[in-house]
N, C-alpha and C positions, 0 to 999 in steps of 0.2 A: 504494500500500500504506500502512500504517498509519505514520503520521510519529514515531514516540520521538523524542523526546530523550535527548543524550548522557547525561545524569543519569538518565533513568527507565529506560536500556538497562542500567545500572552497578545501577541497584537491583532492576530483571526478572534480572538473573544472580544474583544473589546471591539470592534468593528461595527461599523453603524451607517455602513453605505452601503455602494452597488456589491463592493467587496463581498459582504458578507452574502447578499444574492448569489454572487457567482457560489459561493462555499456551498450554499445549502442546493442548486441545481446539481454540481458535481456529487453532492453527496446523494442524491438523489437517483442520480447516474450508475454509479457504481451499485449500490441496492439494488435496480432494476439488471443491473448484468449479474448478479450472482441470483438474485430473486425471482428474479421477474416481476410481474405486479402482484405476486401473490404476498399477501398478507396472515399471517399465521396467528388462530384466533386460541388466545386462554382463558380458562372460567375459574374465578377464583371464587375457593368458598370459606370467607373471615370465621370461622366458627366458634370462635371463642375470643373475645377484649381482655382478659384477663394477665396480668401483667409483671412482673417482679420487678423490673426495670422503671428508672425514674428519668429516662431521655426529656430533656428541656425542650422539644421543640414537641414530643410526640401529644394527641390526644387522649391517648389511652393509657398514660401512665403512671405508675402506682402511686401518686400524690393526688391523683383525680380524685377523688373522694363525691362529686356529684355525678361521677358513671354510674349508671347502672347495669352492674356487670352480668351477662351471660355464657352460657357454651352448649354449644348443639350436641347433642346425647350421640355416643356414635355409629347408633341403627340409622339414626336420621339422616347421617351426613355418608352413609351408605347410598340411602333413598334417592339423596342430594344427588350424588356422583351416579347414580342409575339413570335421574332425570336426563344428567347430564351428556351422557352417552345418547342416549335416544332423540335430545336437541341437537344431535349434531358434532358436539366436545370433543375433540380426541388430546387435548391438553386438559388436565386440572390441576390446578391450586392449591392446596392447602394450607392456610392462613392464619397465624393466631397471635394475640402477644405470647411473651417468651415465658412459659412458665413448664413446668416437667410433669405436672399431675398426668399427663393426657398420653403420655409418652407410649406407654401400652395399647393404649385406644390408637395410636397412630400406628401400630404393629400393625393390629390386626386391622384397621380397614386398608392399608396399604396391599396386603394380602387378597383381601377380599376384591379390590380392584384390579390386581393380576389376574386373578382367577377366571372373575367375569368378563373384565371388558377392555378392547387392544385400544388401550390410551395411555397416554405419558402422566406420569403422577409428579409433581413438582413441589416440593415441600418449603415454606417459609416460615420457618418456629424459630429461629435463633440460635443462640451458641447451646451447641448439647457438647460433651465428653463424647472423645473419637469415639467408641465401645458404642454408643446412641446412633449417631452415624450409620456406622457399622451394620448396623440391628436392621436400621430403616433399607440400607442397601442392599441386602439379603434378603427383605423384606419383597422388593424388587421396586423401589423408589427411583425415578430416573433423572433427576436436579433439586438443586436446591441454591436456593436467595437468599444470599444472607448479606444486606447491605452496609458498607463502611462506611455512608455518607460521607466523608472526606477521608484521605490522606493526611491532611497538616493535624503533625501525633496532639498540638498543645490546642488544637479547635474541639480534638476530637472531646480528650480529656474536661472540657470546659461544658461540652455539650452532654457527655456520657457521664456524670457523679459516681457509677457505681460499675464503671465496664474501664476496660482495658484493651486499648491499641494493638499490643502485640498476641491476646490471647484473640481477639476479631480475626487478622490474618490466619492465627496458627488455625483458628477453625476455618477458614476458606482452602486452605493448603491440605486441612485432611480432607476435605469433599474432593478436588482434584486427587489427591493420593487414591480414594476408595473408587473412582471411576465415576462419580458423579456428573454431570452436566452442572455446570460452577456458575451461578451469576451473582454479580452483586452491583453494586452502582452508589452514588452519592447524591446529594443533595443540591440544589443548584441556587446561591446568594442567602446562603445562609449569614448571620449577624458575624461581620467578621472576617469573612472568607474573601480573599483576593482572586484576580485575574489569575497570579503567578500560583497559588495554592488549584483551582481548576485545569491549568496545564498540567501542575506534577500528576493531577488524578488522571488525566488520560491519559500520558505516560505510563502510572503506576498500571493502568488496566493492560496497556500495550504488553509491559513487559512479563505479566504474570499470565496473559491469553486466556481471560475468562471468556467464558461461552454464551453468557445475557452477561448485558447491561443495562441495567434498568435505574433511567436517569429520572432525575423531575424537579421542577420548581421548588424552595421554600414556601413555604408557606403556614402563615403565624395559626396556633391554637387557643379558642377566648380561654379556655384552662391549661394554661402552663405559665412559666415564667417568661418567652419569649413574644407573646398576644397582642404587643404593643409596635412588635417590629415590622418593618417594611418587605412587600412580596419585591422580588427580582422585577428586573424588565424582560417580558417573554424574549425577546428579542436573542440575551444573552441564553436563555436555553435552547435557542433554534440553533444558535451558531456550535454552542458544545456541545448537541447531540448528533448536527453537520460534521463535526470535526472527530467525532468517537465514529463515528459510519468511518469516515477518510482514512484514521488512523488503526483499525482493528481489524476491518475488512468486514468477514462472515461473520462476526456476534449478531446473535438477537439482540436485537435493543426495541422494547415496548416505543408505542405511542401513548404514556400513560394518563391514566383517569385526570391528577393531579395539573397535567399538560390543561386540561379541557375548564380543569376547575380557575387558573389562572388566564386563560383565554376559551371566548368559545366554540374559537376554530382550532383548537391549540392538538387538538389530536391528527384533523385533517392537515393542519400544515407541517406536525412531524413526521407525517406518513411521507409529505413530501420534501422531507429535508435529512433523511437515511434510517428512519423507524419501517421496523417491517413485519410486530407485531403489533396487536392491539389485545386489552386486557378489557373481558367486560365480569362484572358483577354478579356472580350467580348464588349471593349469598339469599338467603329466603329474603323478601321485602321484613318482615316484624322485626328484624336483628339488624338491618343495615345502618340505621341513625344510632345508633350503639358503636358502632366501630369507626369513629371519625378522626381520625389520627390529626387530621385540619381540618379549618371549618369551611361551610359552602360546598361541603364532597358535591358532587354532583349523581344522581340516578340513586338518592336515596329512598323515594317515594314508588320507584316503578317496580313493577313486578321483575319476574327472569323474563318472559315471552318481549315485556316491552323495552326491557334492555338490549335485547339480541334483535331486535325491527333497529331501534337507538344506532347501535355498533353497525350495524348494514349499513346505513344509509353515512355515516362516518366514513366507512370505506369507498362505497361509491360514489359520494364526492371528493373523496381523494386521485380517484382517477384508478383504485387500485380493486383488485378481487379478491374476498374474503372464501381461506380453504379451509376445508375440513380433513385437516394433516397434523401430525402430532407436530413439527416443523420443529425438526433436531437443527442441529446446527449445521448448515451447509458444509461441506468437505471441499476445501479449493484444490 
């Protein structure tokens, strides 16, 4: 892929002209030569807000005290991922804050999903001990997300009170080790973060060849400590999600919900700036205003039928075609 320099990646973000148009067509470009216009659809099912973690920017964490915290029983989220197959699914989600009660219950419906139905099962729980890991990929688990929102170790630290820099990596390093499909991604103008700190992270993603990258906007929660801070200019997430397409090549990198919540073309115009999957909602509608990690999510009110018409018509004004493929990661 195309070589930037750390200086010409610092001055591609920060770009605010024709410049950065031309970035986001070529990034564009290149997606449609390994993609084509196919668009690879995920169903994520949040099953559980519940939290140990006190992340400063998230909605859902454990200082929340006006949550009203739930978790889907896991016959349900069988049912769920049954629905889910028969809409069409062949990726699913699995989604919760980070806590370990469930850890068994993820055994078994991880199983129970091999069993049944030929779809990709993609786990987002957070940092487990390799051994948990381990468990799930035997289980026959086929990715796992586990976001470092930044690279700069003393943002991370300022943002995370209760987590740790280097154990974050060590757990992305064992999902690569145990054969996992690896995605993680960061957070985009978070309180604090530089141009030069956004370069080192697409960097960092280049030289570790994660498999998703799943980027998005900041974006403040009225319950946390950060409620008062200012959202990014979409502007600069079109150009670093343009620039992670350039620089990575074949990653999946979503068109994410958060993109859409920050603008409301925000997922059509990343499908058109190097995004070449799109992530929709398939958590039951009575649980979805419960899991709002930022405020304003957007598609909390709708059913799954009228998210999935929603995500359609996303795609086809994008220009692009939504498949019904589990969409591993291309092989160059």
């Amino acid at each position: 892929m195309l070589n930037y320099s750390f200086k010409n990646l610092v001055h591609l973000l920060e770009s605010k002209n024709e410049e950065h148009l031309n970035l986001r067509k070529k990034a564009n470009q290149l997606t449609e030569k390994i993609f084509g216009k196919k668009v690879f659809l995920r169903g994520i099912i949040e099953f559980s807000n519940i939290c140990r973690k006190d992340c400063l920017y998230c909605g859902i964490r454990k200082s929340n005290k006006n949550l009203v915290r739930y978790f889907i029983k896991k016959e349900d989220i069988k049912e769920i991922i049954k629905n889910s197959y028969q809409d069409g699914f062949r990726t699913i989600v699995l989604q919760s804050g980070e806590v370990e009660i469930f850890d068994r219950d993820i055994t078994e419906i991880i199983e129970f999903t091999r069993k049944n139905f030929d779809m990709a099962i993609t786990l987002s729980l957070g940092e487990r001990k390799r051994k948990v890991y381990e468990e799930w990929k035997k289980a026959g688990a086929d990715r796992y997300l586990l976001r470092i929102e930044t690279t700069n170790r003393e943002l991370f630290k300022r943002l995370h009170p209760d987590d740790d820099f280097d154990n974050r990596l060590r757990s992305l390093l064992y999902l690569k080790e145990l054969g996992y499909e690896t995605g993680t991604g960061v957070m985009i103008g978070l309180p604090g973060q530089t141009y030069e700190d956004l370069a080192k992270d697409i960097l960092f993603f280049k030289i570790y060849d994660f498999d998703m990258l799943g980027v998005g906007p900041f974006l403040p929660s009225f319950e946390t400590p950060l409620k008062n801070e200012k959202k990014p200019d979409f502007e600069l997430v079109l150009n670093f999600l343009a620039l992670l397409r350039l620089i990575t090549g074949n990653t999946n990198i979503p068109a994410t919900t958060s993109m859409a919540t920050l603008d409301k073309k925000g997922r059509e115009k990343a499908l058109n700036s190097g995004a070449n999957v799109i992530m929709l909602n398939y958590t039951p509608a009575q649980y979805r205003h419960m899991y709002q990690l930022y405020d304003e999510k957007i598609c909390l009110r709708e059913d799954e039928k009228n998210t999935f018409k929603l995500t359609e018509n996303v795609v086809r004004r994008a220009g692009k075609i939504l498949v019904d493929e589990k969409g591993d990661r291309v092989k160059l």
